[in-house]
Backbone of each chain as ProteinMPNN parsed JSONL, in Angstrom:
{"seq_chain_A": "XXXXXXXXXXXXXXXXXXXXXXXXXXXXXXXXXXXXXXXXXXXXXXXXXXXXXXXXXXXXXXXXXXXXXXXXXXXXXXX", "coords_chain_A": {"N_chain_A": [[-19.902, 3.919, 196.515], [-18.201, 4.485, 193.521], [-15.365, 4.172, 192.025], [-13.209, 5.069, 189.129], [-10.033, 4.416, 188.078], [-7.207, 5.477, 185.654], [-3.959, 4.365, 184.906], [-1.119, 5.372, 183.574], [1.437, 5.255, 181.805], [3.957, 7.751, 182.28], [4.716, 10.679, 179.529], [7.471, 10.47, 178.165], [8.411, 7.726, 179.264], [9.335, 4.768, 178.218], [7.34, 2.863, 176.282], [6.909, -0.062, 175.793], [5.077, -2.203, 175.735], [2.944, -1.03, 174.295], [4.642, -0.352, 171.933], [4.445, -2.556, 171.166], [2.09, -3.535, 170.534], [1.361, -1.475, 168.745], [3.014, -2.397, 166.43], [1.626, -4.863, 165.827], [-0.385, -3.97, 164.89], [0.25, -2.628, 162.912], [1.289, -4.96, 161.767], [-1.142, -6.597, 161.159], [-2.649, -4.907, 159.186], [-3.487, -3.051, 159.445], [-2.913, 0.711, 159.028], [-1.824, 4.038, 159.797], [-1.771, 4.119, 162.421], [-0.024, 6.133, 164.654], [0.912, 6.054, 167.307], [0.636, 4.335, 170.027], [-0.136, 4.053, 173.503], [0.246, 2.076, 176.466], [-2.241, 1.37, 178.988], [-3.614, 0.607, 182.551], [-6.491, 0.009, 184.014], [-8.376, 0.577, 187.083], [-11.139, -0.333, 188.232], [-12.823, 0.51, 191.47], [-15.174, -0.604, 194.198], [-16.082, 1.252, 196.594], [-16.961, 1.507, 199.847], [-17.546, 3.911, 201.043], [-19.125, 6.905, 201.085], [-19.742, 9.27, 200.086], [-18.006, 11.852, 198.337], [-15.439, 13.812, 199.479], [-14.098, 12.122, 201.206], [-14.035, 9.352, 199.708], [-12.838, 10.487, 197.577], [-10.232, 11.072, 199.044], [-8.877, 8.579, 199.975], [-9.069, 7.141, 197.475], [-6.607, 8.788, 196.439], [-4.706, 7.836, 198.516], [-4.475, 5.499, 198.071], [-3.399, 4.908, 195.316], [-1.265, 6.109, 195.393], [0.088, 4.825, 197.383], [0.365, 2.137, 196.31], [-1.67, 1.556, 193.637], [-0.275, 2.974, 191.603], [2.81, 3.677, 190.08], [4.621, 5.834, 190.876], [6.911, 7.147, 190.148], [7.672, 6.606, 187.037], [4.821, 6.493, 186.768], [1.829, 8.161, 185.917], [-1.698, 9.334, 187.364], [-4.794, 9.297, 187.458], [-8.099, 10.145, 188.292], [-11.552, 9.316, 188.722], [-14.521, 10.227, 189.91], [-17.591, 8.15, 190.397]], "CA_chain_A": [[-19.418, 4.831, 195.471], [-17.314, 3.754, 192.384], [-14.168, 5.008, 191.475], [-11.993, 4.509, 188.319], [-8.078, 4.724, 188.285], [-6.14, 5.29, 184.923], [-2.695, 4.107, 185.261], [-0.393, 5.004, 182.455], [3.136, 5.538, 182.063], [4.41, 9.199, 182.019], [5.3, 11.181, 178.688], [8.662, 10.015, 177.901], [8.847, 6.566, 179.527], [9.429, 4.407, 176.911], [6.162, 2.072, 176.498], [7.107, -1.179, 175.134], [3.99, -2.857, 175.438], [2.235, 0.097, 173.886], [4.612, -0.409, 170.747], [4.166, -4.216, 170.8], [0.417, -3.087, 169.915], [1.473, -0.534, 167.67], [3.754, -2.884, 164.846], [1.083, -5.431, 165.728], [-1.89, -3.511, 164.809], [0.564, -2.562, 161.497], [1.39, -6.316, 160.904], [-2.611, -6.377, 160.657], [-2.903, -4.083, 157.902], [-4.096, -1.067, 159.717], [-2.295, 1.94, 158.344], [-1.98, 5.409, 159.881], [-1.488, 4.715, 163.8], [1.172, 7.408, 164.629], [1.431, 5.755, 168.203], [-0.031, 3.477, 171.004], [-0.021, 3.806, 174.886], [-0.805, 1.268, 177.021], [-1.682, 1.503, 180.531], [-4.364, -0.152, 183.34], [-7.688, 0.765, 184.621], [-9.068, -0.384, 188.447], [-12.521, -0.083, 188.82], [-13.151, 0.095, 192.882], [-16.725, -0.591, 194.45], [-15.959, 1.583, 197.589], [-17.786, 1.461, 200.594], [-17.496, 5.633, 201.249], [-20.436, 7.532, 199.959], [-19.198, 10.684, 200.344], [-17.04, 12.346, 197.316], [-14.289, 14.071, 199.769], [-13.824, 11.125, 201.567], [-13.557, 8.541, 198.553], [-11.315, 10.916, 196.766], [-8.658, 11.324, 200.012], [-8.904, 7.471, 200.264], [-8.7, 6.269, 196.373], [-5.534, 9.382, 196.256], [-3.811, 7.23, 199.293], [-4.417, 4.012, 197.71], [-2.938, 5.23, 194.129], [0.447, 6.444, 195.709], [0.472, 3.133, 198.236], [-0.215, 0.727, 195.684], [-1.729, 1.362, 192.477], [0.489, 3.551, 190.57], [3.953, 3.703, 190.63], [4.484, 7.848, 190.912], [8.335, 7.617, 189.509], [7.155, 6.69, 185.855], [3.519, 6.464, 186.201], [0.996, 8.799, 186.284], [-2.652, 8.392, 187.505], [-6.463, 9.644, 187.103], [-8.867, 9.487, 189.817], [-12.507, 9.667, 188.493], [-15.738, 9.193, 191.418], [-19.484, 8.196, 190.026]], "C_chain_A": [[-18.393, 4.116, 194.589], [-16.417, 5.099, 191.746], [-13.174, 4.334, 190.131], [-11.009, 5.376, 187.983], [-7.568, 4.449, 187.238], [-4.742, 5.219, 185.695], [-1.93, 4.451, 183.894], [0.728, 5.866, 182.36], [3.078, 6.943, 181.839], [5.172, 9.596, 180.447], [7.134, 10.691, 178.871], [9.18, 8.971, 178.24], [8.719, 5.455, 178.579], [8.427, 3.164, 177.413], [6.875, 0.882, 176.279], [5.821, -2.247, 174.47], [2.972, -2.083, 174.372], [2.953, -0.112, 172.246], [4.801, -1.893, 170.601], [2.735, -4.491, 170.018], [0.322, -2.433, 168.593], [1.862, -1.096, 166.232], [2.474, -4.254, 165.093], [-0.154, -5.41, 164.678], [-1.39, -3.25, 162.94], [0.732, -3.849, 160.349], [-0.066, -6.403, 160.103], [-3.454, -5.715, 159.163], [-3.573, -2.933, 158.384], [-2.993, -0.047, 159.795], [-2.184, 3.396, 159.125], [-2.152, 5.63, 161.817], [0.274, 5.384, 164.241], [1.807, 6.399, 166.104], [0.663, 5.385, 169.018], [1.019, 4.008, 171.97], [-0.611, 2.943, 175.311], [-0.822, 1.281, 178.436], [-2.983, 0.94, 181.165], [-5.328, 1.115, 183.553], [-8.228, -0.055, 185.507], [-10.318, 0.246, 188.592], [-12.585, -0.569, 190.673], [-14.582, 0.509, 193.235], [-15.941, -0.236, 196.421], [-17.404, 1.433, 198.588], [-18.892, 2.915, 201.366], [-18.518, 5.888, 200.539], [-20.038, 9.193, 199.861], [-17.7, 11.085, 199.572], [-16.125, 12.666, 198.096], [-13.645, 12.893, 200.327], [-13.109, 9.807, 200.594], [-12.903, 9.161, 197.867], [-9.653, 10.704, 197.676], [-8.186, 9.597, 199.671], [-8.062, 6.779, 198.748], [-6.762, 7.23, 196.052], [-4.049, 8.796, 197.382], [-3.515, 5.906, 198.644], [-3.67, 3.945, 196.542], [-1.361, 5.539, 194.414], [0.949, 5.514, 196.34], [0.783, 2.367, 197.104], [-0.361, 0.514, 194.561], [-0.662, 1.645, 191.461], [2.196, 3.746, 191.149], [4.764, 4.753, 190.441], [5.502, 8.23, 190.153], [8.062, 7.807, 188.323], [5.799, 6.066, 185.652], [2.79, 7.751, 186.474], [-0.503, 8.546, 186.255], [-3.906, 9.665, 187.542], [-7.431, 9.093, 187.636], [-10.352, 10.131, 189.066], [-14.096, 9.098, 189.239], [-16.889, 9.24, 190.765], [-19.916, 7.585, 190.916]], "O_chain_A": [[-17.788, 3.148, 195.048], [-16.604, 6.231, 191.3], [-12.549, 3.277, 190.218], [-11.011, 6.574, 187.7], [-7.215, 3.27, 187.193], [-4.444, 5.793, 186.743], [-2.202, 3.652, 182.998], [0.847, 7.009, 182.801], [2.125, 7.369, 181.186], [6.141, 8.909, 180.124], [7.722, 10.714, 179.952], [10.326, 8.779, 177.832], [7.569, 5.382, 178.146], [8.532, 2.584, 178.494], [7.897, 1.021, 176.953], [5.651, -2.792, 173.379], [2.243, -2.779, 173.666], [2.168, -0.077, 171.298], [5.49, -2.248, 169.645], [2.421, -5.356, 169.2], [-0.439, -2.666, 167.654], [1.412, -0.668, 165.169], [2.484, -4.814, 163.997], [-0.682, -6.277, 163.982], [-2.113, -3.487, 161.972], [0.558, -3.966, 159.136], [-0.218, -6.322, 158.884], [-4.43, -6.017, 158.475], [-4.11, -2.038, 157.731], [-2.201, -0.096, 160.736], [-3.043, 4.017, 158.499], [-2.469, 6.652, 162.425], [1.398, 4.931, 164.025], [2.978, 6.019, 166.073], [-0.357, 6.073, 168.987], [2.202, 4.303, 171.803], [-1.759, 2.685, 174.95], [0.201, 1.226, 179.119], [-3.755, 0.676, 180.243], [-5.233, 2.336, 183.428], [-8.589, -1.189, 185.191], [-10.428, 1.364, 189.093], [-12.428, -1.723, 191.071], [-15.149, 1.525, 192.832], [-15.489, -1.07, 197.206], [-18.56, 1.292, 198.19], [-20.02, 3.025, 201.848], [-18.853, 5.274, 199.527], [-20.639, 10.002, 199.155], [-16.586, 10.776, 199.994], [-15.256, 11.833, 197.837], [-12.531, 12.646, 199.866], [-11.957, 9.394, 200.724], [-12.086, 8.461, 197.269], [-8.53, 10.386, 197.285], [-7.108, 9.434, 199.099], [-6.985, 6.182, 198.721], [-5.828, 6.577, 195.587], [-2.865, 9.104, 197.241], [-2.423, 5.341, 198.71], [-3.087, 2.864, 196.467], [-0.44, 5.199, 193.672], [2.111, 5.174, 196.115], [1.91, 1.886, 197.223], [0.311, -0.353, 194.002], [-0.222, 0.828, 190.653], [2.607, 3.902, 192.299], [5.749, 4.535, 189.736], [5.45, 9.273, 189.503], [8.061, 8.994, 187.997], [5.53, 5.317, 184.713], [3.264, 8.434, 187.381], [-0.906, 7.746, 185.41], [-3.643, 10.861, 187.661], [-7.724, 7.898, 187.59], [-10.361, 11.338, 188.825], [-14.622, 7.989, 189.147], [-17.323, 10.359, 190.491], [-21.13, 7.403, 191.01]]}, "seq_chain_B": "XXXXXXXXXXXXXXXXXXXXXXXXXXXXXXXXXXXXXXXXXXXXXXXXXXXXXXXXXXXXXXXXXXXXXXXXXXXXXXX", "coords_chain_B": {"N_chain_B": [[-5.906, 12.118, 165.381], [-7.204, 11.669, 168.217], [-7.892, 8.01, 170.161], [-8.887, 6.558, 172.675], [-9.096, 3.057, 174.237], [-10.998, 1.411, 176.368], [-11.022, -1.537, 177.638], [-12.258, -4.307, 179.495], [-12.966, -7.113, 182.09], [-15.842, -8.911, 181.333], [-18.408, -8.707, 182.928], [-19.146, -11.758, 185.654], [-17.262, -13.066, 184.694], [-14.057, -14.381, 185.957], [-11.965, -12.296, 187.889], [-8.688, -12.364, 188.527], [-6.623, -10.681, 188.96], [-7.591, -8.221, 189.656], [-9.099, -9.194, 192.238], [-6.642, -9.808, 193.765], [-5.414, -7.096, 194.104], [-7.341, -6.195, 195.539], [-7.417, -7.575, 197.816], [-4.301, -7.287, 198.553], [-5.314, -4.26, 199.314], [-6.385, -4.366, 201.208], [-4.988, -6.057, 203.191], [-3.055, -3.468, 203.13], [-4.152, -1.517, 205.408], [-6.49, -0.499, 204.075], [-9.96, -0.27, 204.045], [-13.131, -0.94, 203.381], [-12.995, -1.652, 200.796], [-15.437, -2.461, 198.354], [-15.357, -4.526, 196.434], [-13.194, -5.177, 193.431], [-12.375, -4.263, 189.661], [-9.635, -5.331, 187.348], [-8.642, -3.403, 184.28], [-7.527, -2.89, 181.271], [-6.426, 0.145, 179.322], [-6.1, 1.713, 176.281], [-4.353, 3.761, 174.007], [-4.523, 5.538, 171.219], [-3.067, 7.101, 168.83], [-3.946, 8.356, 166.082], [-3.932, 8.57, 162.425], [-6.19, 8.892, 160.69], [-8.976, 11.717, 160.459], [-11.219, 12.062, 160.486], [-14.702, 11.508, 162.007], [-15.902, 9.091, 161.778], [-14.78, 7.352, 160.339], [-12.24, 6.815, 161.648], [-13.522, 5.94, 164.169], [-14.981, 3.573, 162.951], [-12.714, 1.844, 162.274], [-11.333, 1.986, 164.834], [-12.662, 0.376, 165.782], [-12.938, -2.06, 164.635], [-9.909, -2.349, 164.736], [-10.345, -3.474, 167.727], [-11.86, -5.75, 167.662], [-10.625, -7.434, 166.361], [-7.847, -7.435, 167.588], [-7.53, -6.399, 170.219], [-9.436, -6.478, 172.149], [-10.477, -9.156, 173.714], [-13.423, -10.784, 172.484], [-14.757, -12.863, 173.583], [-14.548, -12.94, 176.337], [-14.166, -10.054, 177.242], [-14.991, -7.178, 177.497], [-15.399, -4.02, 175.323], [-14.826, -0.321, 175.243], [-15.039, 2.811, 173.182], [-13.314, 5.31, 173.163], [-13.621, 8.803, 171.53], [-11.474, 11.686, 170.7]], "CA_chain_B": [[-6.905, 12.036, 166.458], [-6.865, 10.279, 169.71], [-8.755, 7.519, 170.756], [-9.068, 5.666, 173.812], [-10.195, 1.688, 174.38], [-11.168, 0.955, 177.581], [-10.883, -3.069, 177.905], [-12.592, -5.009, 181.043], [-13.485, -8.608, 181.344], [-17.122, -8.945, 181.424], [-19.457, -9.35, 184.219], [-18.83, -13.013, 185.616], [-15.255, -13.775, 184.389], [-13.295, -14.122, 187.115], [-10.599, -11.525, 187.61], [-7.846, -12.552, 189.857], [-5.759, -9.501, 189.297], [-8.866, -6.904, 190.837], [-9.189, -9.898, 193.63], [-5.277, -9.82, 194.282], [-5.484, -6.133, 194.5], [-8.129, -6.141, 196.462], [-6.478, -7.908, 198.914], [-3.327, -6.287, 198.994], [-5.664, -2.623, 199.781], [-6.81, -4.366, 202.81], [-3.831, -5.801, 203.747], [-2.616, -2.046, 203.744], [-5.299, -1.013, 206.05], [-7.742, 0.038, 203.151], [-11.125, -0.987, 204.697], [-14.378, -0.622, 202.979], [-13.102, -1.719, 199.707], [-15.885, -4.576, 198.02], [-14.703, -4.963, 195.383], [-11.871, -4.094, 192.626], [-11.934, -5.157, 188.345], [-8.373, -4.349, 186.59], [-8.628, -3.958, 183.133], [-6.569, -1.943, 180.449], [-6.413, 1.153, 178.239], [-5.128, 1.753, 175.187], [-4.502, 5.128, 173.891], [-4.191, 5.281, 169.644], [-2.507, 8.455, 168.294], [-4.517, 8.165, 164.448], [-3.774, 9.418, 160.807], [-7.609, 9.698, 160.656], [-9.051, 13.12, 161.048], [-12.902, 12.434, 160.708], [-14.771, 10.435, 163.813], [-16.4, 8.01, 161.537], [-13.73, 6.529, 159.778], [-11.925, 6.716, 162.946], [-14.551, 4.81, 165.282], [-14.878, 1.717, 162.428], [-11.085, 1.505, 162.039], [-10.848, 1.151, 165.871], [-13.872, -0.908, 166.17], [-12.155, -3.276, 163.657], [-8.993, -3.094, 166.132], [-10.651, -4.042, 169.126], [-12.421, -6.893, 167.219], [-9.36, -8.703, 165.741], [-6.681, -7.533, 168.538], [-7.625, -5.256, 171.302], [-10.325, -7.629, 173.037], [-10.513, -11.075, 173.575], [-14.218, -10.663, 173.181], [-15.573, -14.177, 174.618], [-14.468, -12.957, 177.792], [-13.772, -9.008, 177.437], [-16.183, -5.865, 176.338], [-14.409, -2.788, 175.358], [-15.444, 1.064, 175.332], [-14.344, 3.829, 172.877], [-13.834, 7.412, 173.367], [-12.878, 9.928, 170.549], [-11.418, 12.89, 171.215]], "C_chain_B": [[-6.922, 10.799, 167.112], [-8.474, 9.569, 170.07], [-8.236, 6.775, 172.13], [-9.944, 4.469, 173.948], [-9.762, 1.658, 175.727], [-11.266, -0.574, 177.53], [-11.186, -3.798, 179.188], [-13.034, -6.285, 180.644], [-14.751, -7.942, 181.669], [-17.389, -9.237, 182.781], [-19.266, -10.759, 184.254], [-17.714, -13.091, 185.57], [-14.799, -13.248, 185.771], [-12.36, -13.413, 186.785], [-9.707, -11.298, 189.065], [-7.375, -11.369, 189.94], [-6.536, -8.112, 190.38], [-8.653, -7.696, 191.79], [-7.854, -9.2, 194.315], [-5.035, -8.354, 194.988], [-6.275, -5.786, 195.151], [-8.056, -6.341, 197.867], [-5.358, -7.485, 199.564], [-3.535, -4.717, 199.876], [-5.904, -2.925, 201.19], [-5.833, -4.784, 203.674], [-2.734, -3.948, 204.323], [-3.148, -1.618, 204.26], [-6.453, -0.247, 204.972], [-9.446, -0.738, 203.662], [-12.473, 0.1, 203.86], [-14.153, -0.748, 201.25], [-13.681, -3.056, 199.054], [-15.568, -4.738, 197.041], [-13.806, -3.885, 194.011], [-12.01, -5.105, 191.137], [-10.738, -4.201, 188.163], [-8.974, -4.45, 185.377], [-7.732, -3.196, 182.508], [-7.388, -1.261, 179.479], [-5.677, 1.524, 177.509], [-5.236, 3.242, 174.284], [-3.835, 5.476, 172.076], [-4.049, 6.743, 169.11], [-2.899, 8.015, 166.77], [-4.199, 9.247, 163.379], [-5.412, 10.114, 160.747], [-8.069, 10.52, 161.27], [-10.53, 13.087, 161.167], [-13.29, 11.049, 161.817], [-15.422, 9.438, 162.895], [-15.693, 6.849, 160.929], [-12.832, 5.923, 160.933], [-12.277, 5.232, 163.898], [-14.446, 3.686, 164.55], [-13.616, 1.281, 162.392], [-10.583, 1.306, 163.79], [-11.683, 0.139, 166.24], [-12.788, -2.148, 165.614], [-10.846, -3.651, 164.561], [-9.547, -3.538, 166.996], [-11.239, -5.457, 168.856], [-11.608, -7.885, 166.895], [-7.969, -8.152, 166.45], [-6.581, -7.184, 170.195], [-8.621, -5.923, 172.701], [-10.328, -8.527, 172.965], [-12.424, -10.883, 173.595], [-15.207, -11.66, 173.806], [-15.333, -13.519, 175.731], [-14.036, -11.501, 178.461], [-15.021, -7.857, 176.69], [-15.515, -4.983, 176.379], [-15.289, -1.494, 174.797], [-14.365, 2.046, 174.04], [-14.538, 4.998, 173.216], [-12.816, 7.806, 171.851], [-12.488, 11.207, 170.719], [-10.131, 13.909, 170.384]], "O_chain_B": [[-6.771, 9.604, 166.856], [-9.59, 10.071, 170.198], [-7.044, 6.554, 172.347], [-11.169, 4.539, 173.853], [-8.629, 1.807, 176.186], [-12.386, -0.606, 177.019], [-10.252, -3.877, 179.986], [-13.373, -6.664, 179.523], [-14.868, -6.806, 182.129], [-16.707, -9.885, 183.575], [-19.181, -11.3, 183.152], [-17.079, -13.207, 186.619], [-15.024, -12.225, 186.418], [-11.784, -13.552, 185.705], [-9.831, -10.6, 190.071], [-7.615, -10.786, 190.997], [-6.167, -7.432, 191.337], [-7.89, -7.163, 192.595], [-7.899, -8.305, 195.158], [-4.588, -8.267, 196.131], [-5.984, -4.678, 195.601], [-8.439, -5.64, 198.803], [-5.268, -7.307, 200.778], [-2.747, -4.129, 200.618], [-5.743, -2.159, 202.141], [-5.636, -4.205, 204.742], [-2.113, -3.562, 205.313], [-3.011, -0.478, 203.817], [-7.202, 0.619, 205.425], [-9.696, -1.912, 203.391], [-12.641, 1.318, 203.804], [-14.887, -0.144, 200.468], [-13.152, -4.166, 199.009], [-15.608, -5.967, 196.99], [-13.764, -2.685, 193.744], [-11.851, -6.325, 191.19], [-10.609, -3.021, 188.49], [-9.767, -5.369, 185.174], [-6.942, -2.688, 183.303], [-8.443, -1.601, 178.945], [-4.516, 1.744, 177.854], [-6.35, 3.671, 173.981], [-2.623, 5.622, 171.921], [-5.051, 7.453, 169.019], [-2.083, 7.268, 166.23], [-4.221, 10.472, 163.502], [-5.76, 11.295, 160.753], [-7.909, 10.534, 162.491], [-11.112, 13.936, 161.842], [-12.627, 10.102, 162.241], [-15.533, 8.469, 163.646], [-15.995, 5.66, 161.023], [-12.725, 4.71, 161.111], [-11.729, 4.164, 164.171], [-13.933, 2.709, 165.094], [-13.504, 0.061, 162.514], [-9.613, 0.596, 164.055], [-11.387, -0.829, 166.94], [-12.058, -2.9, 166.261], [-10.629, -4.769, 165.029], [-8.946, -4.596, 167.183], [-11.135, -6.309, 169.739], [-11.84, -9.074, 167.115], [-6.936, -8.444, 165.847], [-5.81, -7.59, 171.064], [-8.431, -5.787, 173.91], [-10.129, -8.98, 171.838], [-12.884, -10.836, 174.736], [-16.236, -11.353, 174.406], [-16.394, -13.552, 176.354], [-13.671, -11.397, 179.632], [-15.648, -7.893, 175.632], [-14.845, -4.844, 177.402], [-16.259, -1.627, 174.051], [-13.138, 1.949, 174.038], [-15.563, 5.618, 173.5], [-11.798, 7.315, 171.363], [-13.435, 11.965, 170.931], [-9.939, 15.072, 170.741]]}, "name": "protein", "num_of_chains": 2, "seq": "XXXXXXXXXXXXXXXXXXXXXXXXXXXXXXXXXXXXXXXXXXXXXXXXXXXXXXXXXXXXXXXXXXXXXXXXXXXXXXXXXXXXXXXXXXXXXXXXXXXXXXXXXXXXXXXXXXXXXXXXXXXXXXXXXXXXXXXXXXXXXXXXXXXXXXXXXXXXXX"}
């Protein structure tokens, strides 16, 4: 089963990288972005076949490991 | 209107960072994970209000900032 994990900072944590993109994208000459986020995505090739299972599992692994809960928040999606 | 780029390397390219994390899950007792890609998402708060203007104006970002694309393929969403 395959799972992918947004990672991206929480409303009000101040991005940096996100506006390193943002005056970049303006140096560029593109006009009219209000605002960039930037945050990670883990594709995992689980072994679990079974949706409750690979959700409990990728929701342990996201609070262990991936995401970092204080100022991140995260998005668990199973195909 | 919001878009979203999804950013992964390609099939092939090596990607230490998925390995590294890969390693680390099993180090934490995570078992049954074969494999892990990282990649990033980028989340564009736009002036543009219609999806076609939109979509070529991020196409055009992802082409000259947003992907490396020798060695990256990237996804949009509109929403």
């Amino acid at each position: 089963m395959k799972a992918t994990v947004t990672v991206m900072l929480k409303n009000g944590v101040l991005d940096p990288q996100g506006e390193a993109v943002r005056r970049a994208l303006g140096s560029l000459g593109f006009e009219g972005v209000n605002g960039v986020r930037q945050g990670k995505v883990i594709e995992l090739d689980l072994a679990a076949s079974d949706r409750p299972t690979a959700e409990t599992e990728v929701r342990a692994m996201c609070e262990k490991l991936l995401a970092n809960t204080v100022i991140e928040s995260y998005r668990i999606e199973l195909a």
